[in-house]
C-alpha positions as CSV (number, residue, x, y, z in Angstrom):
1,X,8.7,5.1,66.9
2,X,12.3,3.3,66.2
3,X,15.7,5.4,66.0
4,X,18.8,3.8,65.1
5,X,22.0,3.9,67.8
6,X,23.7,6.8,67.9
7,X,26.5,6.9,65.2
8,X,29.1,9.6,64.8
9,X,28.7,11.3,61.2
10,X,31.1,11.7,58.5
11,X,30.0,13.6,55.7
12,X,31.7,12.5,52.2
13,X,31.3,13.6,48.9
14,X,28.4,12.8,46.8
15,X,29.6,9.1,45.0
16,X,27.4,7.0,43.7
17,X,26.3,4.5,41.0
18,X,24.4,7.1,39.1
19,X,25.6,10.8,37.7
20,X,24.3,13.7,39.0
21,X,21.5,14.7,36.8
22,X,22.0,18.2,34.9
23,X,18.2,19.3,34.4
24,X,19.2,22.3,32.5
25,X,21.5,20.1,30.3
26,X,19.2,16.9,30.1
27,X,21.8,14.6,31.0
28,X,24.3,13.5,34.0
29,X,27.1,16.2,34.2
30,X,30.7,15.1,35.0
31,X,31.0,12.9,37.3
32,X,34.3,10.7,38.9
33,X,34.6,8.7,35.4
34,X,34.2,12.1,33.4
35,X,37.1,14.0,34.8
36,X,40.8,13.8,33.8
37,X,42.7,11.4,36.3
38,X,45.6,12.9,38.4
39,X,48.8,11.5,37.5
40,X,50.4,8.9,39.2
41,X,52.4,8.9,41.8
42,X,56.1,7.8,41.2
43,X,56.7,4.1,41.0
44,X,52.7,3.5,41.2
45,X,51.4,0.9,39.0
46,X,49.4,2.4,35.8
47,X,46.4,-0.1,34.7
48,X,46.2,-1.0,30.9
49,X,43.7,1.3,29.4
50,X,40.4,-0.1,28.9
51,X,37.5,2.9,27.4
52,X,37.4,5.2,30.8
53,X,40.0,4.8,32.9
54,X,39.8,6.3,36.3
55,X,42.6,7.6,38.8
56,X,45.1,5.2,39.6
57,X,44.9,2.8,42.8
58,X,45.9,4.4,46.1
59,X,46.8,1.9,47.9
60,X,49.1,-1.2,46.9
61,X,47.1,-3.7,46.3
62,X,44.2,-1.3,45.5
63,X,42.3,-0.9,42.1
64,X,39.3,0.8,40.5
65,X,39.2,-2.0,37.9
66,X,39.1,-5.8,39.6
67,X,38.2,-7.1,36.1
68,X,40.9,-7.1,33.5
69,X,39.0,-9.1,30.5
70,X,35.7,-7.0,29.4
71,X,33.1,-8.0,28.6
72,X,33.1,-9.8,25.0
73,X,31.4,-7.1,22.7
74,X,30.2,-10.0,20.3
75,X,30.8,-13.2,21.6
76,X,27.6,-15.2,22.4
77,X,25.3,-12.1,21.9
78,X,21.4,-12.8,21.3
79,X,20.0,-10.8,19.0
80,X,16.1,-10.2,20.0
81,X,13.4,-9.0,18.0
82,X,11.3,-6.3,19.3
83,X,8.0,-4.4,18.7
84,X,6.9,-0.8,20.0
85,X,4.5,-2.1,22.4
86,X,3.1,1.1,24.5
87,X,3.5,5.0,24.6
88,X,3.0,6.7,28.4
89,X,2.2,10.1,28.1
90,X,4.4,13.0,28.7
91,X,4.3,15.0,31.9
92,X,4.2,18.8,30.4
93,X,7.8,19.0,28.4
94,X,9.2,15.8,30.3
95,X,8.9,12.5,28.6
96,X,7.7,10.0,31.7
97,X,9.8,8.3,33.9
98,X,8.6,4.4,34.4
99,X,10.3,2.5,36.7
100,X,8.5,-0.8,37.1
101,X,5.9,-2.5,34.9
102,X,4.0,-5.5,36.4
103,X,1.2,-8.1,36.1
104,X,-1.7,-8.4,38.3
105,X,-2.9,-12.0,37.4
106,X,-5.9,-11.4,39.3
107,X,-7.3,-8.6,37.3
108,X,-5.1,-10.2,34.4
109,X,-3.9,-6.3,34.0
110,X,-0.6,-4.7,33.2
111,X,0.6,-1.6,35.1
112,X,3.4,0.7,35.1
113,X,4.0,3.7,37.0
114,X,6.1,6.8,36.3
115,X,8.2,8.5,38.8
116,X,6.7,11.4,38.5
117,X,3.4,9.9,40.9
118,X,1.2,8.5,38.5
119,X,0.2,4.3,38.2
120,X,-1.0,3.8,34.8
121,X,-2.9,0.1,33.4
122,X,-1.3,-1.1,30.0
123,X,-4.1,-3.1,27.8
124,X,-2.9,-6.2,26.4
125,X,-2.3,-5.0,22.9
126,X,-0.8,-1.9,24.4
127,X,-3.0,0.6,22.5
128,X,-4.4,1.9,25.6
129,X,-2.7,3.7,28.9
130,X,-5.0,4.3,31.5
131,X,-4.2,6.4,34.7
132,X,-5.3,4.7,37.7
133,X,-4.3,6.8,40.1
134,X,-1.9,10.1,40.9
135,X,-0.1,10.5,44.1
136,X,-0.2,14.3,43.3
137,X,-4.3,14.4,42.8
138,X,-5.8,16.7,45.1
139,X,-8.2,14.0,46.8
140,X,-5.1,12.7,48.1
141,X,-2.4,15.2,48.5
142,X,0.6,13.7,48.5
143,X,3.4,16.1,47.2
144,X,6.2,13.7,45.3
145,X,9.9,14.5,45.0
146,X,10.8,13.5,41.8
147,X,13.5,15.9,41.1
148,X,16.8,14.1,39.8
149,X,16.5,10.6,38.6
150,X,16.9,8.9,41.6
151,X,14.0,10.2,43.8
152,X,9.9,9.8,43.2
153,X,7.4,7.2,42.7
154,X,9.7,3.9,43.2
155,X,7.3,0.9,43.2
156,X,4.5,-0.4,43.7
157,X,3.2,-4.1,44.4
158,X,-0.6,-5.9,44.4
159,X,-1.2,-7.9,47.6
160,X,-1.5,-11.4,45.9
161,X,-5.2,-11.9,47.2
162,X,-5.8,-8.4,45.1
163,X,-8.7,-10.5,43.9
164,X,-9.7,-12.8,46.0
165,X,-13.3,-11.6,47.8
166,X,-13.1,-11.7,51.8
167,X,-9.7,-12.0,51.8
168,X,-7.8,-9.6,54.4
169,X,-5.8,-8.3,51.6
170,X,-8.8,-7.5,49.1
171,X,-8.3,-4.9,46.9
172,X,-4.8,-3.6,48.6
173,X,-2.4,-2.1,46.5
174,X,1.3,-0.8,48.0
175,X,3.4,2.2,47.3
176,X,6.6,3.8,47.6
177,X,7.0,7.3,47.0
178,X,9.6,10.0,48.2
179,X,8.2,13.2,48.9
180,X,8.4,16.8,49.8
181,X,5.9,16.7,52.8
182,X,8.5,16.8,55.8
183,X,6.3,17.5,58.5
184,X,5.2,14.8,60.0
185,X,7.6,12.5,62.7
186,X,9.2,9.4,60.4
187,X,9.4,6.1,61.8
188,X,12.9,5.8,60.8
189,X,15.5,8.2,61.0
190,X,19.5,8.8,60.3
191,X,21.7,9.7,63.3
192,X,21.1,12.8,65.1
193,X,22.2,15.3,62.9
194,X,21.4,14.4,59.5
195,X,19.9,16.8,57.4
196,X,16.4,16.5,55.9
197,X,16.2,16.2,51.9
198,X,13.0,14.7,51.7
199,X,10.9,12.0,53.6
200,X,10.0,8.1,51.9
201,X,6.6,6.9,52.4
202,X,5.4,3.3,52.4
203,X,1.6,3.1,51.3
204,X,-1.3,0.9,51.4
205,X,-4.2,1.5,48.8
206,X,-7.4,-0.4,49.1
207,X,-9.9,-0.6,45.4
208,X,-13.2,-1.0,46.6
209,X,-13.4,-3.1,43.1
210,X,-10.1,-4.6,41.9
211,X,-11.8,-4.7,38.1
212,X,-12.9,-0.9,38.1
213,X,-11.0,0.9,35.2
214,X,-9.6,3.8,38.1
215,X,-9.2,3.4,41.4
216,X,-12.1,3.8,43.2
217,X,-11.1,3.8,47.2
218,X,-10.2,6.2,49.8
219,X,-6.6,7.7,50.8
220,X,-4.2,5.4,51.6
221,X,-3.0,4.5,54.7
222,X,0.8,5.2,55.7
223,X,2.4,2.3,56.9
224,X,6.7,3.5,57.2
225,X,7.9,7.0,56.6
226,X,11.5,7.6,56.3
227,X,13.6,10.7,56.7
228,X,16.0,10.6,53.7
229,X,19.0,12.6,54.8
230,X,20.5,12.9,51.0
231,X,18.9,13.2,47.4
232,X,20.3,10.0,46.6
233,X,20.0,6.1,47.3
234,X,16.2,6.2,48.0
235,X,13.6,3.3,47.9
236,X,13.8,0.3,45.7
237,X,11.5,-2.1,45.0
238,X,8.4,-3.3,46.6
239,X,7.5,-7.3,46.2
240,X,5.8,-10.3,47.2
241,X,7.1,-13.4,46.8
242,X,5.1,-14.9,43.5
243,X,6.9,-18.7,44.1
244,X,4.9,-18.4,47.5
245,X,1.5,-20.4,47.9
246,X,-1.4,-19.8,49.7
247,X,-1.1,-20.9,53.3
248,X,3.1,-21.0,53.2
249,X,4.8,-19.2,55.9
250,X,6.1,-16.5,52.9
251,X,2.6,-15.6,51.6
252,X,1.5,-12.2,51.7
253,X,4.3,-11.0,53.0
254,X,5.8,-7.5,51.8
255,X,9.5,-7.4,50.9
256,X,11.4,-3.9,50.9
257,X,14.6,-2.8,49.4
258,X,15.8,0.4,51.1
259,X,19.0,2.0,50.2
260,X,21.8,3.0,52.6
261,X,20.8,6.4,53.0
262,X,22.9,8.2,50.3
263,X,26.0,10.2,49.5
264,X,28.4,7.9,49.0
265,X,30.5,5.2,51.1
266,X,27.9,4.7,53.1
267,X,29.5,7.4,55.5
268,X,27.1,6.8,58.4
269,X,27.7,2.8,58.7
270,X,24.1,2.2,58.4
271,X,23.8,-0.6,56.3
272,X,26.0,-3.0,58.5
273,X,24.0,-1.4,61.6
274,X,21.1,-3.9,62.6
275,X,19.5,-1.1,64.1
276,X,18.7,1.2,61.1
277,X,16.7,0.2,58.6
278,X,18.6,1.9,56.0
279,X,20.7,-0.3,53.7
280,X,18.0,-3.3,54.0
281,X,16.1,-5.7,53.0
282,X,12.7,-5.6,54.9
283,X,10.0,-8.3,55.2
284,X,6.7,-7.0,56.6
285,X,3.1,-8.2,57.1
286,X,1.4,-5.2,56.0
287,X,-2.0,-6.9,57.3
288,X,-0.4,-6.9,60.8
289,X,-0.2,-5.0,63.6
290,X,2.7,-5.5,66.1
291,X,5.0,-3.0,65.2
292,X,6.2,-0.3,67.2
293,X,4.1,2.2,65.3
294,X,0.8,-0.3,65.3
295,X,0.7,-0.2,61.2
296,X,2.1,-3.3,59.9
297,X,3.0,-7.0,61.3
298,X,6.4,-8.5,61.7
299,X,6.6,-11.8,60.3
300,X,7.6,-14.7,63.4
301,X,10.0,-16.2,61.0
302,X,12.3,-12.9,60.4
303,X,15.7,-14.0,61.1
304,X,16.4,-11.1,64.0
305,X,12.9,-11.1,65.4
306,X,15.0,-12.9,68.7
307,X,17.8,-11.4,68.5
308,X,19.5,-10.1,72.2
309,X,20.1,-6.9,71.3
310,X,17.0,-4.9,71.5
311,X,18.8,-2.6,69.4
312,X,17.5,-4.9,66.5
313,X,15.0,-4.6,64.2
314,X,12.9,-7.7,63.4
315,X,12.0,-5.9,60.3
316,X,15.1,-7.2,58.0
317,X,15.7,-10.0,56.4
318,X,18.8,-9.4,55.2
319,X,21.5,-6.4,55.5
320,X,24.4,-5.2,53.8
321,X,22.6,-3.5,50.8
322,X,24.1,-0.4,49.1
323,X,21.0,0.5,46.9
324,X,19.0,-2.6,46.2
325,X,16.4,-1.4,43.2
326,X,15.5,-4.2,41.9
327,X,14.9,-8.3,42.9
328,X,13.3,-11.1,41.4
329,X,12.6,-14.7,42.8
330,X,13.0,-17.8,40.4
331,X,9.8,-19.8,39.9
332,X,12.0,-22.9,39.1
333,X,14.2,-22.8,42.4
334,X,12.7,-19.8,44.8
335,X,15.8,-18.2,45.1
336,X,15.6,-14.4,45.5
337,X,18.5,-12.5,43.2
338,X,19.1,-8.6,44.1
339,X,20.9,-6.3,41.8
340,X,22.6,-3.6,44.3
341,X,23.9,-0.8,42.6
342,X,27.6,-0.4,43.2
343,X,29.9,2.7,44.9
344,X,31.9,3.3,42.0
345,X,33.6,-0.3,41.3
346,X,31.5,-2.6,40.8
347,X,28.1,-3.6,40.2
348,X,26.6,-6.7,41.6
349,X,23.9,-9.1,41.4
350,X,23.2,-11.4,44.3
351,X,21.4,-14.2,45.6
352,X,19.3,-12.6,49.0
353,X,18.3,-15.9,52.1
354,X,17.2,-15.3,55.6
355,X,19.6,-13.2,57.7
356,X,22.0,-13.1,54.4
357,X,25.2,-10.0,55.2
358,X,25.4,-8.7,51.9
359,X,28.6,-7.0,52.7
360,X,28.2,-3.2,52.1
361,X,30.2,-1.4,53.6
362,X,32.6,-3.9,54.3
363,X,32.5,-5.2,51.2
364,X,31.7,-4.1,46.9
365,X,30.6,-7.1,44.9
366,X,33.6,-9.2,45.7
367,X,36.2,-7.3,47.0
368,X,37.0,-5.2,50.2
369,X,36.0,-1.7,49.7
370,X,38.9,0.3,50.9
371,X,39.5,4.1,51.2
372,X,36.4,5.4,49.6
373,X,37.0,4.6,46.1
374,X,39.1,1.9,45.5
375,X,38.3,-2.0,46.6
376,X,41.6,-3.9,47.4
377,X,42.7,-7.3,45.2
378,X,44.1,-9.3,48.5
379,X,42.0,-11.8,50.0
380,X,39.0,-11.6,47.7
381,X,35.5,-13.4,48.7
382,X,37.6,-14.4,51.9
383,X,34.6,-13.9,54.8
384,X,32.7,-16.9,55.0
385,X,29.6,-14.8,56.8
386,X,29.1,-12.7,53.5
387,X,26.9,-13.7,50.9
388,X,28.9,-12.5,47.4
389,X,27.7,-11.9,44.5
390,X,27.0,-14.3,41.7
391,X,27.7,-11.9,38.8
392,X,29.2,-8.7,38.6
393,X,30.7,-6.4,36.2
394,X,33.1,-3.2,36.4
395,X,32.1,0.3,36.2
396,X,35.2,0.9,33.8
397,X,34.1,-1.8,31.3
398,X,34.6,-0.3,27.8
399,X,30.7,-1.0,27.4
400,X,29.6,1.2,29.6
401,X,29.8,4.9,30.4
402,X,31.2,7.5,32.9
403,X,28.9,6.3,35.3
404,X,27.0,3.0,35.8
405,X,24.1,1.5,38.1
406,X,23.4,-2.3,37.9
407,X,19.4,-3.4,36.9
408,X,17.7,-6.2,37.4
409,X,15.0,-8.0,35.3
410,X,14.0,-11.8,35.3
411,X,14.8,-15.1,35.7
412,X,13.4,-16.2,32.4
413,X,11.9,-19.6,32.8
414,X,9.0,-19.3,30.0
415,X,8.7,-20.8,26.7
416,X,7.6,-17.6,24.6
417,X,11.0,-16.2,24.1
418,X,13.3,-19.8,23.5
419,X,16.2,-17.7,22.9
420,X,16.0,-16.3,27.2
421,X,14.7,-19.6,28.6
422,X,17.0,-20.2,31.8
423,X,18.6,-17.1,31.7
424,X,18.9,-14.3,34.4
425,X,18.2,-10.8,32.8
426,X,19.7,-7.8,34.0
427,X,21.6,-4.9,32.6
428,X,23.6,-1.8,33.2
429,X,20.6,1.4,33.6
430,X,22.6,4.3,32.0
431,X,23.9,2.5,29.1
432,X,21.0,0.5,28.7
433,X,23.5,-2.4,27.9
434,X,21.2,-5.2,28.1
435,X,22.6,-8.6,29.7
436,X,22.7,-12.5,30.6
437,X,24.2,-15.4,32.3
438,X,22.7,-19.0,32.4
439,X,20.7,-19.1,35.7
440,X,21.8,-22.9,35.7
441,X,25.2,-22.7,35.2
442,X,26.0,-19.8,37.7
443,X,30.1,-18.5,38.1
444,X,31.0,-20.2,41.1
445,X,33.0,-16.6,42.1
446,X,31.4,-13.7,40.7
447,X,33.0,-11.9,38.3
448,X,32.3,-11.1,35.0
449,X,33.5,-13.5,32.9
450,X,30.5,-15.1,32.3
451,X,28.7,-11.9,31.3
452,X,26.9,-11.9,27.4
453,X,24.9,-9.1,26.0
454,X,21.3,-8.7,24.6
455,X,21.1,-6.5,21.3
456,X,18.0,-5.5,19.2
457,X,17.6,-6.8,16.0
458,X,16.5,-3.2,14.3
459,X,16.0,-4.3,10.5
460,X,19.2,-6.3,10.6
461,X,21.3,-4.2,12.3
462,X,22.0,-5.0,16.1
463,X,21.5,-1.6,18.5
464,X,21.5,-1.1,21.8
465,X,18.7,0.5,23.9
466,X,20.4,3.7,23.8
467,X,20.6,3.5,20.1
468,X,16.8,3.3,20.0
469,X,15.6,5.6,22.0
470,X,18.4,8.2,20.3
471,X,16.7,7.5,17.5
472,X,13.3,7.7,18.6
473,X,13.7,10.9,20.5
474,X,15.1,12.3,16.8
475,X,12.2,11.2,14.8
476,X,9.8,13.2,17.3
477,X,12.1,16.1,17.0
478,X,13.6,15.9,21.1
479,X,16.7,16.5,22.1
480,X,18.8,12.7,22.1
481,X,19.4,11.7,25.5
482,X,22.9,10.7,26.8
483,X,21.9,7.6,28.7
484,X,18.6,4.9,28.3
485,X,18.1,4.8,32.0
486,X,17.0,0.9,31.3
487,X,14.4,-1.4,33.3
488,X,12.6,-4.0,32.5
489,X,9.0,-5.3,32.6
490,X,6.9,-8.2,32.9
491,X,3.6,-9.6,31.1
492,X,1.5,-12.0,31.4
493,X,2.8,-15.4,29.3
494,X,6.5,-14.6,29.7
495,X,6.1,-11.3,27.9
496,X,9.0,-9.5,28.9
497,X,9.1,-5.1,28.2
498,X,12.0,-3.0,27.9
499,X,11.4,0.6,30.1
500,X,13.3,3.7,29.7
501,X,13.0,6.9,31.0
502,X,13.4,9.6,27.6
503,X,11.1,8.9,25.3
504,X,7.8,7.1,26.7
505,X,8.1,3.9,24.5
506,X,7.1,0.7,26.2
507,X,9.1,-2.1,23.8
508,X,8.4,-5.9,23.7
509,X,10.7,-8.3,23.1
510,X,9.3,-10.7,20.6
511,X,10.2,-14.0,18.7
């Protein structure tokens, strides 16, 4: 069993890219960017007013708002068309909450699963939703936290030789789900000290036949189990490399995103701290065996596998993360691009190599993250040994609202949708603003500037995702939601889905 090195703790108030979630209410109560801003001190600079506007900079050469242009409302915005693809079912009075929606190409299957601990299969035409499995059935008894939006069934991945007959990683399926059993000893904990909110539980499943409509194997094996020492900033995304081929030093291998812990400024310095796994990205052979705990395999080629501290983890292949829920790789290039959800400035999307710092703490997006809740405009993108972000966007962007959380989606390089080739997909999750930059014509530093949005063509009128699912939620007779709580999906064929989290409509972009 690995503990981190003993840090001193600092306990801060609750920051973080996402509101806290009213359940009574249905939607985020107030937040930083909801409440009236003090006034400013004497002499103190006052920022033109852009939508929100938070409390002026502390320091001198602080801000809240690195990014004086916003983003262009209507310049260069593509218009797609869309269809209402899927419908998950409702779980009791609450609509589902789908955070990732994949392809197997083995099984040539769509799934998605909903946070509240169900995997479901999508059929091609999208008339049928299948469960697959529950974390919460009674055969396997495995108690999910999904209360608040940011804790429950995070992700899940198909080993790529799913498939493949005889192959060590037949029929293996892998989750990542928070939950509410706290007795057993985690692998991975916080300083001494830290409270328990709930434990994180990586997951391998194993189909006795990939094709059958259910899942038809035993109970998973635990591989990691975390103590979570706050509600928020919880597991991200689960993923092998798809650019990877057979026999190649990256196939089969299991990549991690795992958030800095929670609250907010990272107040226990974990994700700088290459002895916590918190704050991470982690590569894994989940076939293996020579961890400490004898579950999984660390890869030879992990950057820190020989480092001189023993302090160390080989487990990471790159640090720095703030709360890393979603990456992609390109299949034209095989570069890996993160979107880390930001502290309260900005929100980044990043390229992610071997050993890469991503900055966090250190560092938000571009710019040195100062006081706990400003970043500072002197020397910006000035450490060589950080890897900054290639896009990135403000949190006080008129576009968006009182709180904001980067998503990631794609790096479109199919034919079916001309309108996204070459483009990278992300997008802001509360909003639902949908956006793009050219993948081949990156900013050279970060920013914003290069940021365009994505609309919906909605019989001629252009909406957001917000606008739809207000709308949708209407028509059913359910209360409109504040926010869209965007993600998006992949098919087979470059099919690309639009996920939210209010009204269980699956969408597909179409020509």
């Amino acid at each position: 069993m690995r503990f981190v090195r003993a840090l001193s703790v600092v306990l801060v108030t609750v920051s973080s890219g996402f509101a806290p979630f009213d359940a009574a209410q249905g939607a985020p109560s107030a937040s930083r960017g909801a409440q009236a801003p003090p006034p400013p001190a004497t002499g103190a600079p006052t920022a033109p007013a852009r939508g929100r506007q938070g409390p002026p900079p502390l320091g001198p050469n602080g801000t809240r708002d690195p990014f004086p242009n916003p983003i262009p409302a209507e310049d260069a915005v593509i218009k797609v068309n869309f269809v209402e693809f899927a419908s998950m079912p409702d779980v009791g009075v609450n609509p589902a909450r789908p955070m990732l929606m994949s392809y197997e190409p083995g099984t040539r299957r769509m799934f998605v699963n909903d946070m509240h601990g169900a995997l479901y299969t999508v059929s091609n035409d999208g008339k049928t939703v299948t469960p697959y499995f529950d974390h919460q059935d009674s055969r396997w008894n495995i108690p999910v936290q999904f209360q608040n939006f940011e804790r429950g069934f995070q992700s899940f991945a198909f080993h790529p030789d799913f498939n493949r007959r005889g192959a060590p990683g037949y029929g293996k399926i892998y989750t990542y789900t928070d939950t509410t059993n706290v007795t057993p000893v985690p692998d991975w904990t916080p300083p001494p000290g830290a409270k328990v909110s709930h434990h994180a539980v990586l997951l391998e499943w194993t189909a006795k036949n990939p094709a059958a409509a259910t899942y038809d194997g035993e109970a998973p094996r635990e591989l990691m189990r975390w103590h979570r020492p706050f509600v928020n900033h919880n597991g991200g995304q689960l993923g092998f490399n798809p650019t990877a081929r057979r026999g190649s030093a990256d196939y089969g291998l299991l990549y991690a995103g795992n958030a800095d812990g929670g609250s907010g400024g990272d107040p226990m310095n974990l994700a700088q701290n290459l002895g916590s796994s918190f704050g991470k990205i982690l590569r894994i052979d989940p076939l293996g065996k020579d961890s400490t705990n004898g579950k999984y395999g660390i890869p030879k080629d992990n950057p820190f596998v020989n480092d001189n501290d023993a302090n160390t983890l080989g487990e990471i292949y790159a640090y720095g993360a703030r709360n890393p829920q979603r990456f992609a790789w390109d299949s034209k290039t095989g570069v890996m691009y993160m979107a880390d959800i930001g502290q309260g400035i900005s929100e980044e999307v990043t390229t992610v190599t071997r050993g890469a710092n991503l900055g966090w703490r250190v560092w938000e997006g571009s710019f040195r993250f100062v006081n706990g809740s400003e970043v500072s405009m002197e020397t910006p993108r000035s450490d060589p040994k950080v890897t900054y972000p290639v896009v990135e966007f403000a949190q006080l962007d008129p576009l968006l609202q009182n709180s904001s959380a980067v998503t990631m989606g794609y790096i479109y390089r199919e034919g079916r949708l001309r309108a996204l080739r070459n483009l990278l997909l992300f997008g802001d999750n509360p909003s639902g603003e949908m956006f793009y930059i050219n993948v081949d014509r990156l900013p050279p530093n970060g920013g914003q500037d290069a940021i365009r949005r994505i609309l919906f063509n909605d019989k001629g009128q252009a909406k957001t995702l917000l606008d739809l699912v207000k709308a949708k939620t209407a028509e059913t007779g359910k209360k409109p939601p504040t926010r869209a709580d965007l993600r998006y999906g992949e098919g087979p064929d470059g099919r690309i889905f639009i996920l939210n989290k209010w009204d269980g409509v699956i969408r597909e972009i179409v020509n």
